[in-house]
Backbone as ProteinMPNN parsed JSONL, in Angstrom:
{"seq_chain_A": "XXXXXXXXXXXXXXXXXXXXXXXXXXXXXXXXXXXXXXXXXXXXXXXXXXXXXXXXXXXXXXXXXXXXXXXXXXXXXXXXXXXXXXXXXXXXXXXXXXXXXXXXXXXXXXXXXXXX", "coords_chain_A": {"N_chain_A": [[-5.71, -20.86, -24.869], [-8.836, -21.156, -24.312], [-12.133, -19.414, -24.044], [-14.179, -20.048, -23.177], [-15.824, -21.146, -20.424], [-16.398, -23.395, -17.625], [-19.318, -24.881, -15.643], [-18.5, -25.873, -13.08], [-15.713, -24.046, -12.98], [-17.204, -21.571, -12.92], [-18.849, -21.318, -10.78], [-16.789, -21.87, -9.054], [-15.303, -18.879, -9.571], [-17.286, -17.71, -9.006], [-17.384, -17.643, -5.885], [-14.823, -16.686, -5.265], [-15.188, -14.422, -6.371], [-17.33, -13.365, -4.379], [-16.085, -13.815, -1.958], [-13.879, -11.954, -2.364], [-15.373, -9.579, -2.208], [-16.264, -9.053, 0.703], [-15.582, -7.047, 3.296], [-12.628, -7.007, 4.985], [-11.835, -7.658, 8.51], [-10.753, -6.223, 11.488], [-9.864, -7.573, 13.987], [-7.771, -7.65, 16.192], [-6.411, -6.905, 18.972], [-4.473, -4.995, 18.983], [-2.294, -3.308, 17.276], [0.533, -4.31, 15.596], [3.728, -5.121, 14.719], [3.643, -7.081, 12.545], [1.384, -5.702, 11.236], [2.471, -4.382, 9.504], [3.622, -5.24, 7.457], [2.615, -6.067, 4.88], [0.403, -8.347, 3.272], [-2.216, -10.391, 4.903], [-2.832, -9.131, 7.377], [-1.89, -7.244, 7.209], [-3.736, -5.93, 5.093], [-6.307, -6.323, 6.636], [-5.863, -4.259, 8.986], [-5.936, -2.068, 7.334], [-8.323, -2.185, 5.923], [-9.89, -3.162, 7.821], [-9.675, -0.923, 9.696], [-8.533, 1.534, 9.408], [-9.964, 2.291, 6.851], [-13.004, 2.855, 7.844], [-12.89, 3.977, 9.67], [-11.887, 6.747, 8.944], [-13.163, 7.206, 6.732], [-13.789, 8.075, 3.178], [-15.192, 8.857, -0.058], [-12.369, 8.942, -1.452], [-10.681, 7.442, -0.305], [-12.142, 5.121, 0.417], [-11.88, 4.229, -2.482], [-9.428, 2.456, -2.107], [-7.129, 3.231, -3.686], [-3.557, 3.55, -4.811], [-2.179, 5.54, -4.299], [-2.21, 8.914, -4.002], [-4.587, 11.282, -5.153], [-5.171, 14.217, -7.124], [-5.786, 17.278, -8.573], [-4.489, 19.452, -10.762], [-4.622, 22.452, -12.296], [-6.165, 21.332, -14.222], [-5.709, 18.9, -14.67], [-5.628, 15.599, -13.863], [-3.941, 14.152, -11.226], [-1.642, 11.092, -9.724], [-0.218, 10.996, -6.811], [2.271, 9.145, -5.55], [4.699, 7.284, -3.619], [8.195, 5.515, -3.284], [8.126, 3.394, -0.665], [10.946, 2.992, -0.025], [12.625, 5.141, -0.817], [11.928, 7.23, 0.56], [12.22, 5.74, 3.736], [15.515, 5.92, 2.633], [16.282, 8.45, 2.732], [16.298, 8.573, 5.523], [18.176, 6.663, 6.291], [20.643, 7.675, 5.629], [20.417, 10.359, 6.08], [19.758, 10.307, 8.774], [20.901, 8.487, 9.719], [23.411, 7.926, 8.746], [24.914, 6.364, 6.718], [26.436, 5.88, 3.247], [26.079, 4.26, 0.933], [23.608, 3.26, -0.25], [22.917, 1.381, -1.667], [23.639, -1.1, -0.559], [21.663, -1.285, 1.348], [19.077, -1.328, -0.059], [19.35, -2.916, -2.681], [19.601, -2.809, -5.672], [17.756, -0.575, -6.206], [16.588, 2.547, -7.383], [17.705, 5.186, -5.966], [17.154, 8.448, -5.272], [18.452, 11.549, -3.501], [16.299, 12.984, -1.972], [15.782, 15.144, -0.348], [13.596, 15.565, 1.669], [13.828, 15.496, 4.479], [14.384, 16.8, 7.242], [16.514, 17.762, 9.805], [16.206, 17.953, 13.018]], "CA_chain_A": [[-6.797, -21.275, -24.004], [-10.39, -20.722, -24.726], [-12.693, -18.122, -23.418], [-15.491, -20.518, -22.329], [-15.902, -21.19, -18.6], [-17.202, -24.451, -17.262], [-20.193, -24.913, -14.455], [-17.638, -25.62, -11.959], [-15.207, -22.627, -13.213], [-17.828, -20.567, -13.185], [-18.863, -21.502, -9.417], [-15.255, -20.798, -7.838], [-15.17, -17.653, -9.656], [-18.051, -17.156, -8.057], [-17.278, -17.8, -4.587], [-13.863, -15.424, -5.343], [-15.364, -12.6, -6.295], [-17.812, -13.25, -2.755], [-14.892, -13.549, -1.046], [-13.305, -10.34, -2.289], [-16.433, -7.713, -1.617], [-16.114, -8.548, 1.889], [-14.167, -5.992, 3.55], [-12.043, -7.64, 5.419], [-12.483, -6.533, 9.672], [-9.837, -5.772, 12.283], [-9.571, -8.595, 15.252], [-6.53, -7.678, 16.713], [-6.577, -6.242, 20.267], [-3.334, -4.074, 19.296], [-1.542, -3.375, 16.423], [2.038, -4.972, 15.943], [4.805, -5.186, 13.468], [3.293, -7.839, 11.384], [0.658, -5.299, 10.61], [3.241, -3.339, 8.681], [4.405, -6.135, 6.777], [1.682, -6.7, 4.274], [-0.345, -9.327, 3.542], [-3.487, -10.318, 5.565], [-2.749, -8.488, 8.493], [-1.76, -5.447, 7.1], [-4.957, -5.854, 4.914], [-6.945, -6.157, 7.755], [-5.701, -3.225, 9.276], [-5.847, -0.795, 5.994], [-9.848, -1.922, 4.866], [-11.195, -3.104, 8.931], [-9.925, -0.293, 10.76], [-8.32, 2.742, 9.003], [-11.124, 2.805, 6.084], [-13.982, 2.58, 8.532], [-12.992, 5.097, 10.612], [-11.646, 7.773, 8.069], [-14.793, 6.932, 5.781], [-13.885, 9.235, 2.658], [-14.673, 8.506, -1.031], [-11.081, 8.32, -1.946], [-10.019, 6.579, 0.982], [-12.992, 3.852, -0.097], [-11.068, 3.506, -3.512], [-8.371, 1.756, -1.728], [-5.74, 3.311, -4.416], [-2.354, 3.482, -3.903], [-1.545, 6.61, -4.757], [-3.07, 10.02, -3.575], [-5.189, 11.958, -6.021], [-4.998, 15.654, -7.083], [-6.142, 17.444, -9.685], [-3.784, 20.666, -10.992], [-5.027, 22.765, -13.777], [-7.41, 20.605, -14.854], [-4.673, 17.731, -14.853], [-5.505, 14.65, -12.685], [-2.612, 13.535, -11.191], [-1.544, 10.681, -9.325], [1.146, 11.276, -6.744], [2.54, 8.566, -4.856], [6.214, 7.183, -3.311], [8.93, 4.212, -2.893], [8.722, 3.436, 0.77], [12.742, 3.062, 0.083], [12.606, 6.746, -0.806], [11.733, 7.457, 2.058], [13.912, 5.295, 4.188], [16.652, 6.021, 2.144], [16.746, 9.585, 2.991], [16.745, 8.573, 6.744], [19.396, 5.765, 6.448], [21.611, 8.766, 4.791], [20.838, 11.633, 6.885], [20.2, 10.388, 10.576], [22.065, 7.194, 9.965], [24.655, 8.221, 8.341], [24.841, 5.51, 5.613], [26.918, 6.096, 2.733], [26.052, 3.894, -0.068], [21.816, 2.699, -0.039], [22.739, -0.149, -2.509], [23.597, -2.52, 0.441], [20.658, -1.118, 2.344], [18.494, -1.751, -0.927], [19.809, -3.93, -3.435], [18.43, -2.559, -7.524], [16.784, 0.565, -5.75], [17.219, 3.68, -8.362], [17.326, 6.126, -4.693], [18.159, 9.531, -5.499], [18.664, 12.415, -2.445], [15.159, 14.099, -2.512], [16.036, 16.247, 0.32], [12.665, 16.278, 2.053], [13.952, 15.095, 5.686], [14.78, 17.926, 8.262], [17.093, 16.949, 11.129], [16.363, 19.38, 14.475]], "C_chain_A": [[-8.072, -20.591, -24.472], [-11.159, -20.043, -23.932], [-13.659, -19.069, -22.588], [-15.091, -21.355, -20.862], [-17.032, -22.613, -18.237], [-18.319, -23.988, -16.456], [-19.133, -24.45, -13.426], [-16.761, -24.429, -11.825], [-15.91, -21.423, -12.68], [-18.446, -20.365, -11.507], [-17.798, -20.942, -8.653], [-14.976, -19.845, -8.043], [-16.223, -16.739, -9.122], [-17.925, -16.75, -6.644], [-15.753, -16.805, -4.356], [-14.027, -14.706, -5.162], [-16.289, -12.277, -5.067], [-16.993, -12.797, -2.084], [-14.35, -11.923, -1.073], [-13.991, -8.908, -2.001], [-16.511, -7.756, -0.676], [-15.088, -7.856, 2.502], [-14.14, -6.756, 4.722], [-12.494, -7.01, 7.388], [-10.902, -6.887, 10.622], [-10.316, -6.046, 14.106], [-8.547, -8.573, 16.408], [-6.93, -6.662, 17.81], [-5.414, -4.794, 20.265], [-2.707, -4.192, 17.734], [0.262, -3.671, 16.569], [2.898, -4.597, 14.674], [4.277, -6.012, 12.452], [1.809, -7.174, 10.726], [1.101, -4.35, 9.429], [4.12, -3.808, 7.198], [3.654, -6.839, 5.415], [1.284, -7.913, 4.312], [-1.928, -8.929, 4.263], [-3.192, -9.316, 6.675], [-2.709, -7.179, 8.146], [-3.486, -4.785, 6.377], [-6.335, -5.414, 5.645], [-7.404, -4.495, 8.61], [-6.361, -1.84, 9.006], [-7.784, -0.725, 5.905], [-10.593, -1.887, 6.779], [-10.668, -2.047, 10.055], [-9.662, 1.053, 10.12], [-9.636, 3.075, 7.979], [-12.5, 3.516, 6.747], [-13.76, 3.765, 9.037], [-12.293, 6.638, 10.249], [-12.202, 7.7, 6.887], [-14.287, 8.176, 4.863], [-14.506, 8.545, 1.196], [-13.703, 7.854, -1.599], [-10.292, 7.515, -1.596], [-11.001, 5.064, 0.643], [-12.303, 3.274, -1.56], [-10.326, 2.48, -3.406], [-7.09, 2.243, -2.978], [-4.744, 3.328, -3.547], [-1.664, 4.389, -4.498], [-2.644, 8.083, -3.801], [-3.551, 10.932, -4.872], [-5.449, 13.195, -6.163], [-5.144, 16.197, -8.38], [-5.519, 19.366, -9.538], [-4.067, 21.109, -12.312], [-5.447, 21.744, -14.284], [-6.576, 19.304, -15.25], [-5.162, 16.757, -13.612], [-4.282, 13.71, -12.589], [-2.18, 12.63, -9.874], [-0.178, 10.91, -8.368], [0.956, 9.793, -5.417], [4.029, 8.347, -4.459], [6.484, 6.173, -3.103], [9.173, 4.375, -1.591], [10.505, 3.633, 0.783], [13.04, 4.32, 0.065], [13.08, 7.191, 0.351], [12.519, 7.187, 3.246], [15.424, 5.546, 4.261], [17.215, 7.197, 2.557], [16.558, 9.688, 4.61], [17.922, 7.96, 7.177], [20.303, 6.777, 6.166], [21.894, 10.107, 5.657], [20.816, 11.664, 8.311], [20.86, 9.319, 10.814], [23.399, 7.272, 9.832], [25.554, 7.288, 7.052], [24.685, 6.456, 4.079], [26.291, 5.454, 1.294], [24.436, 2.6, 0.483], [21.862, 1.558, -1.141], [22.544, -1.132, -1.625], [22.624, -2.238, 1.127], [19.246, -1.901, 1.684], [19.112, -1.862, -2.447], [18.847, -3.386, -4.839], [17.973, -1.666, -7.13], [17.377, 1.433, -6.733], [16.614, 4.74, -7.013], [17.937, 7.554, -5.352], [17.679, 10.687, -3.994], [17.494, 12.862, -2.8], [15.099, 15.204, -1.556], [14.149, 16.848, 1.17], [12.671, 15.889, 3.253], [15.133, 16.137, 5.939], [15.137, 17.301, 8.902], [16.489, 18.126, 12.124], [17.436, 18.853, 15.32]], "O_chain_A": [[-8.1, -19.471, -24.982], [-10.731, -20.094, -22.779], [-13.875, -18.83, -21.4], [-14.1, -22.018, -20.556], [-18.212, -22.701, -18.579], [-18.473, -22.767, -16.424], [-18.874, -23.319, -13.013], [-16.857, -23.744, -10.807], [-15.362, -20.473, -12.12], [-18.468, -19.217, -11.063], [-17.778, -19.971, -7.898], [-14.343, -19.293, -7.144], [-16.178, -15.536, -8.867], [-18.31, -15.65, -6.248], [-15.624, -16.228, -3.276], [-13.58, -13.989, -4.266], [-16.216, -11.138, -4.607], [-16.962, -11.664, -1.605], [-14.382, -11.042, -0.215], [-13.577, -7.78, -1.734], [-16.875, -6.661, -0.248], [-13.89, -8.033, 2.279], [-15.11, -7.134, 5.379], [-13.308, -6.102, 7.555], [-10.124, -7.78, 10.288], [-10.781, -5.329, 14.992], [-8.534, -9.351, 17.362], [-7.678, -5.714, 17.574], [-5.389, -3.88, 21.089], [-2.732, -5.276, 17.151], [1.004, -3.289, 17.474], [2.569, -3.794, 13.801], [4.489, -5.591, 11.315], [1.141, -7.819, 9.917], [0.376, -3.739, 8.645], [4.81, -3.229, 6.359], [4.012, -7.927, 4.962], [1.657, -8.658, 5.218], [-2.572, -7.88, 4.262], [-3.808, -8.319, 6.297], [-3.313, -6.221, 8.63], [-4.169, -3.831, 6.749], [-7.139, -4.525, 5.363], [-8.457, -3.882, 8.786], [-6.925, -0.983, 9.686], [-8.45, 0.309, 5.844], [-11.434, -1.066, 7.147], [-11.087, -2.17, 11.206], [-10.598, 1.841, 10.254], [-10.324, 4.058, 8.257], [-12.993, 4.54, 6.273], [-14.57, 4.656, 8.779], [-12.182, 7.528, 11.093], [-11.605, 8.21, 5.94], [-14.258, 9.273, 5.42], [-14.268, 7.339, 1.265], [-13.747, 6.735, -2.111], [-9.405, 6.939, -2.226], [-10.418, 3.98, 0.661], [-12.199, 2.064, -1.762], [-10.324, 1.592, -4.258], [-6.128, 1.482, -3.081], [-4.695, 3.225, -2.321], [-0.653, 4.156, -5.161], [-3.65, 7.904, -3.116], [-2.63, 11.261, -5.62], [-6.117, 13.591, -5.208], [-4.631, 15.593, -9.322], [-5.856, 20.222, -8.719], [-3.862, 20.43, -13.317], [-4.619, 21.237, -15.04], [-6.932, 18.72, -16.273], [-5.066, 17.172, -12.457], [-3.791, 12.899, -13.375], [-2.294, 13.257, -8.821], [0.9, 11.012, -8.953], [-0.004, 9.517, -4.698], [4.774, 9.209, -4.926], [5.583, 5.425, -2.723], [10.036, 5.131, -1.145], [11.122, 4.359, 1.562], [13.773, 4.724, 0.967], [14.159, 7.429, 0.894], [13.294, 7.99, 3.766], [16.241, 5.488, 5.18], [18.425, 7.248, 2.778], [16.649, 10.821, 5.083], [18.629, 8.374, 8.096], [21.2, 6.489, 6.958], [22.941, 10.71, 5.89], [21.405, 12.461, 9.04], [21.387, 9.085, 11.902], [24.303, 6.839, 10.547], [26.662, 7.601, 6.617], [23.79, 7.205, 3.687], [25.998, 6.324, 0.474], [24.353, 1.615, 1.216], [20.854, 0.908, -1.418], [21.611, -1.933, -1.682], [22.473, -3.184, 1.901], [18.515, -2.686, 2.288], [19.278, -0.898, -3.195], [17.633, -3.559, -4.955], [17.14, -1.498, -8.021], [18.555, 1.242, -7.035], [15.431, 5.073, -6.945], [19.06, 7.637, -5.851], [16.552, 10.543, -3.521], [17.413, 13.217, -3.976], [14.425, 16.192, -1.849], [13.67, 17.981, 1.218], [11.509, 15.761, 3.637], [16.199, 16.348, 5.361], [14.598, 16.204, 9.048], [16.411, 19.265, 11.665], [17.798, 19.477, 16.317]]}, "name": "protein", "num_of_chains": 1, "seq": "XXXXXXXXXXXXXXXXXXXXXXXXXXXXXXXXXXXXXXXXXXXXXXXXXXXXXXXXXXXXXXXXXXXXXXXXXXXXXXXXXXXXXXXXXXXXXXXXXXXXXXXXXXXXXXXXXXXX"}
Protein backbone atom coordinates (compact mmCIF):
# COMPACT_ATOMS: atom_id res chain seq x y z
CA UNK A 1 0.00 0.00 0.00
CA UNK A 2 1.18 3.44 -0.70
CA UNK A 3 1.98 6.19 1.66
CA UNK A 4 -0.16 8.89 -0.05
CA UNK A 5 -3.43 9.88 1.62
CA UNK A 6 -6.42 11.07 -0.32
CA UNK A 7 -8.66 14.45 0.46
CA UNK A 8 -11.23 12.32 1.92
CA UNK A 9 -8.56 10.02 3.93
CA UNK A 10 -7.08 12.80 5.03
CA UNK A 11 -10.51 14.39 6.41
CA UNK A 12 -11.56 11.21 8.60
CA UNK A 13 -8.18 11.12 9.93
CA UNK A 14 -8.88 14.27 10.74
CA UNK A 15 -12.03 14.07 12.50
CA UNK A 16 -10.21 10.83 14.52
CA UNK A 17 -7.58 12.41 15.83
CA UNK A 18 -10.54 15.38 17.02
CA UNK A 19 -12.27 12.79 18.39
CA UNK A 20 -9.41 11.34 20.40
CA UNK A 21 -8.04 14.79 22.24
CA UNK A 22 -11.30 15.02 23.79
CA UNK A 23 -11.12 13.66 27.14
CA UNK A 24 -13.77 11.75 27.42
CA UNK A 25 -16.32 13.05 30.77
CA UNK A 26 -18.06 11.00 33.45
CA UNK A 27 -22.16 10.99 33.14
CA UNK A 28 -22.94 8.36 35.31
CA UNK A 29 -24.78 9.19 38.57
CA UNK A 30 -22.91 6.06 40.27
CA UNK A 31 -20.38 3.86 39.40
CA UNK A 32 -21.29 0.11 38.55
CA UNK A 33 -19.72 -3.06 37.41
CA UNK A 34 -19.67 -2.22 33.81
CA UNK A 35 -17.27 0.48 34.79
CA UNK A 36 -14.74 -2.19 35.62
CA UNK A 37 -15.11 -3.95 32.53
CA UNK A 38 -13.33 -1.79 30.05
CA UNK A 39 -14.26 -0.20 27.20
CA UNK A 40 -16.21 3.13 27.07
CA UNK A 41 -17.38 3.12 30.40
CA UNK A 42 -14.46 2.21 32.08
CA UNK A 43 -12.79 4.91 29.83
CA UNK A 44 -15.02 7.33 30.95
CA UNK A 45 -14.45 6.68 34.37
CA UNK A 46 -10.37 6.48 34.22
CA UNK A 47 -9.90 10.08 31.90
CA UNK A 48 -13.69 12.00 33.21
CA UNK A 49 -13.43 11.37 36.73
CA UNK A 50 -10.28 9.79 38.30
CA UNK A 51 -7.77 12.02 36.04
CA UNK A 52 -9.59 15.23 36.81
CA UNK A 53 -9.69 14.89 40.21
CA UNK A 54 -6.14 13.39 40.98
CA UNK A 55 -4.66 15.98 38.34
CA UNK A 56 -0.87 14.76 38.38
CA UNK A 57 1.59 14.80 35.43
CA UNK A 58 1.91 11.11 35.41
CA UNK A 59 -1.54 10.41 36.05
CA UNK A 60 -2.19 12.86 32.73
CA UNK A 61 0.08 10.33 30.75
CA UNK A 62 -2.60 7.83 31.00
CA UNK A 63 0.26 4.93 31.06
CA UNK A 64 -0.29 1.73 32.15
CA UNK A 65 2.28 1.10 34.19
CA UNK A 66 3.63 3.15 37.25
CA UNK A 67 6.90 4.98 36.85
CA UNK A 68 10.03 4.98 39.09
CA UNK A 69 13.26 5.81 38.67
CA UNK A 70 16.12 3.60 40.80
CA UNK A 71 19.69 4.53 40.49
CA UNK A 72 19.34 6.45 37.71
CA UNK A 73 17.32 3.48 36.02
CA UNK A 74 13.77 4.37 34.81
CA UNK A 75 11.70 1.70 35.41
CA UNK A 76 8.37 0.70 34.55
CA UNK A 77 6.55 -1.42 37.09
CA UNK A 78 3.28 -2.72 36.42
CA UNK A 79 0.93 -6.18 36.99
CA UNK A 80 -1.47 -9.06 35.47
CA UNK A 81 -4.77 -8.28 37.07
CA UNK A 82 -4.78 -12.38 37.12
CA UNK A 83 -1.76 -12.03 39.39
CA UNK A 84 -3.46 -10.60 41.52
CA UNK A 85 -6.64 -12.57 41.56
CA UNK A 86 -4.81 -15.54 41.40
CA UNK A 87 -3.23 -15.12 44.68
CA UNK A 88 -6.76 -14.56 46.18
CA UNK A 89 -8.50 -17.49 44.35
CA UNK A 90 -5.50 -19.65 46.07
CA UNK A 91 -5.26 -18.23 49.41
CA UNK A 92 -8.85 -17.07 50.57
CA UNK A 93 -10.53 -19.33 48.09
CA UNK A 94 -8.82 -22.05 48.39
CA UNK A 95 -8.43 -22.99 44.68
CA UNK A 96 -5.99 -25.48 43.77
CA UNK A 97 -5.15 -25.35 40.20
CA UNK A 98 -5.60 -21.32 38.49
CA UNK A 99 -5.56 -22.95 34.97
CA UNK A 100 -9.40 -23.50 35.11
CA UNK A 101 -9.76 -20.15 36.78
CA UNK A 102 -7.47 -18.68 33.89
CA UNK A 103 -7.00 -20.63 30.94
CA UNK A 104 -2.87 -19.87 29.24
CA UNK A 105 -2.15 -17.63 32.42
CA UNK A 106 1.80 -18.20 33.31
CA UNK A 107 0.49 -17.41 37.45
CA UNK A 108 3.20 -18.02 39.74
CA UNK A 109 2.61 -17.68 43.92
CA UNK A 110 3.99 -14.10 44.50
CA UNK A 111 3.09 -14.23 48.05
CA UNK A 112 2.02 -10.62 48.49
CA UNK A 113 -1.63 -11.35 50.03
CA UNK A 114 -1.90 -11.42 53.94
CA UNK A 115 -4.91 -13.27 55.37
CA UNK A 116 -5.91 -11.72 59.14
Amino acid sequence: MGGVVSERESKILSIIETARAKRAKFRDPRITMSHGAGGKATTSLVEGLFVPAFASPSLDALGDAGAVRVDGLDLALTTDYRQVLGEVVTRALGAENLETVFPGAQLSRAGFLKLV
